[in-house]
N, C-alpha and C positions, 0 to 999 in steps of 0.2 A: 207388177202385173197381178190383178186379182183374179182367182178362179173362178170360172162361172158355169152355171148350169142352166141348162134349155130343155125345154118338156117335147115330149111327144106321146098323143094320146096314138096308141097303136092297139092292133089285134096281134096281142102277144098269140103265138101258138102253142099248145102243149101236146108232148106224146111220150110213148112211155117211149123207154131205153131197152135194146138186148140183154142190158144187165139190170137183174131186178133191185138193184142195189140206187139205180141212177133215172133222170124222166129229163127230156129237154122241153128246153122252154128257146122259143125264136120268133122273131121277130125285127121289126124296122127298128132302131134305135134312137136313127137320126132322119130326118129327111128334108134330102135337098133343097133350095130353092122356096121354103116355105116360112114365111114373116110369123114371127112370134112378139105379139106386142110388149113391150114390157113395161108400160105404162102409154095412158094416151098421148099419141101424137110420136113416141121414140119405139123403134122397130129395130129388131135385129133378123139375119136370116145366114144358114149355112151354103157356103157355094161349094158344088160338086167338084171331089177332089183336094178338100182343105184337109184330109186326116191322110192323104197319100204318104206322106215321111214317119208319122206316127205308125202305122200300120207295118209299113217295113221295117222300122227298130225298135218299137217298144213294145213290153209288155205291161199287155192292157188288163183290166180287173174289170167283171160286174160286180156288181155290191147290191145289195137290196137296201133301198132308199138312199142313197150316198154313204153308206154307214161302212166304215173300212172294217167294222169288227165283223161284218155279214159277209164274208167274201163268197159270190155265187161260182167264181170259175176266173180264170185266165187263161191270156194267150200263151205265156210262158210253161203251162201245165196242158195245156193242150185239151181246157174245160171250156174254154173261149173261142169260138170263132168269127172272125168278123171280117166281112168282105164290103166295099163299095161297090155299087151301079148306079146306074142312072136314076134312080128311086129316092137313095139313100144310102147310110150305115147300115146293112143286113146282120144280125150274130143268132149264133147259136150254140145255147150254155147247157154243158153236161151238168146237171145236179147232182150233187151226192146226197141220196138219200138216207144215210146213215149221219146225217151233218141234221140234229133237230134245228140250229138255223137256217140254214139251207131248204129242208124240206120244210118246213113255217112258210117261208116265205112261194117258195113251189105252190104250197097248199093256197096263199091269198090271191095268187093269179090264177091259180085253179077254179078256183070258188067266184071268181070276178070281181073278188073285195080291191085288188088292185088292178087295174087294168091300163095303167102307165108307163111310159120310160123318160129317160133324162139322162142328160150325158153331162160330165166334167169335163170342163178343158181351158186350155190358155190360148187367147187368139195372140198371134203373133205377126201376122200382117192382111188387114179389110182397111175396108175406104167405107168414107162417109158420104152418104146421101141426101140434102137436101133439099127435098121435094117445098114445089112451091108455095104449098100450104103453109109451110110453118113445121110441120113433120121432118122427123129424123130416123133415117136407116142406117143402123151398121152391116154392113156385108163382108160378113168373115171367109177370105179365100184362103187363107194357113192358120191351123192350129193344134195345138199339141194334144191328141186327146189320151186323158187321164182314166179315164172309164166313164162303163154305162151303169144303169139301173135300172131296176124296177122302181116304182111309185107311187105309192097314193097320188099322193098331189103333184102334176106334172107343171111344176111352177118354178121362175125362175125366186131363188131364195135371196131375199130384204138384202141379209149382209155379202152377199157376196155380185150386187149389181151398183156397188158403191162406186166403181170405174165408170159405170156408164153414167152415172150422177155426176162425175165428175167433169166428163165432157158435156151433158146438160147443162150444165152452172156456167162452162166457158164458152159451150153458142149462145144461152140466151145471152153472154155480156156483150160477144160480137153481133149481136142483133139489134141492143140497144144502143151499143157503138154507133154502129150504121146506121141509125134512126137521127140521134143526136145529129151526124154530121151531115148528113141529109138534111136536117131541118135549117140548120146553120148557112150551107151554104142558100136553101130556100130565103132565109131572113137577111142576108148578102145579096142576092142578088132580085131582090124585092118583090 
């Protein structure tokens, strides 16, 4: 199972902290129910409730751009918070300002140089959708999330949608399957 990451352009928020040391940064992370194409014609989308098991036992990381050596905050440190609604993934991340990674990265959604997010995760059970056009949706209802981000580029990344290529390459063979035997029995029964 490959990891994968999905964008969302959001109004991250910023405010300052009680302690002059720290500034939160919050925002939607994920949100539900909303098609991210990931190339033409192949769609994915998150269903309300797929990080419910994650949320109750793991501890989750922001990272600024998926970069583990940026760690913005966790749930296990109590830097992390992150709740579902009906919206989406809601968090919001204590920064330590005495962290110059940390406050760098503070500083690029400050400024609106970043105005991103993206989340890691492993889906572990969605169904596929066939629309009649020819179009393909995955609809991820469980998955393990590994963290969020900030991001410039709120893009799903070349090497890590190698899975989704790989179900690609196997509808269109059952496509052209079903064309062939289609046709066959058309030339059979004259």
């Amino acid at each position: 199972m490959n990891k994968r990451y999905m964008p969302v352009i959001s109004d991250l928020q910023l405010r300052a902290s009680e302690n002059e040391n720290e500034a939160i940064l919050e925002g939607y992370f994920v949100v539900y129910n909303s098609e991210t194409e990931l190339w033409p014609g192949w769609f994915e989308e998150i269903a309300p409730g797929a990080f419910a098991e994650s949320l109750r036992n793991k501890d989750i990381v922001a990272l600024d751009n998926h970069d583990t050596r940026i760690v913005l905050g966790s749930t296990g440190s109590n830097t992390l918070e992150l709740r579902s609604d009906d919206k989406g993934l809601w968090g919001k991340v204590t920064i330590d300002l005495e962290d110059p990674n940390a406050k760098s990265a503070y500083r690029k959604v400050q400024t609106g140089k970043v105005r991103g997010c993206s989340f890691g995760f492993y889906p572990t059970h969605e169904e596929r959708i066939d629309r009649g056009d020819g179009a393909v949706k995955w609809r991820v209802l469980e998955a393990e999330l590994l963290e969020v981000s900030t991001t410039a580029f709120p893009a799903y990344m070349q090497t890590d949608i190698s899975a989704r290529q790989r179900d690609a390459e196997s509808i269109k063979s059952e496509k052209v399957a079903k064309t062939k035997q289609r046709l066959k029995e058309m030339l059979k029964n004259g």
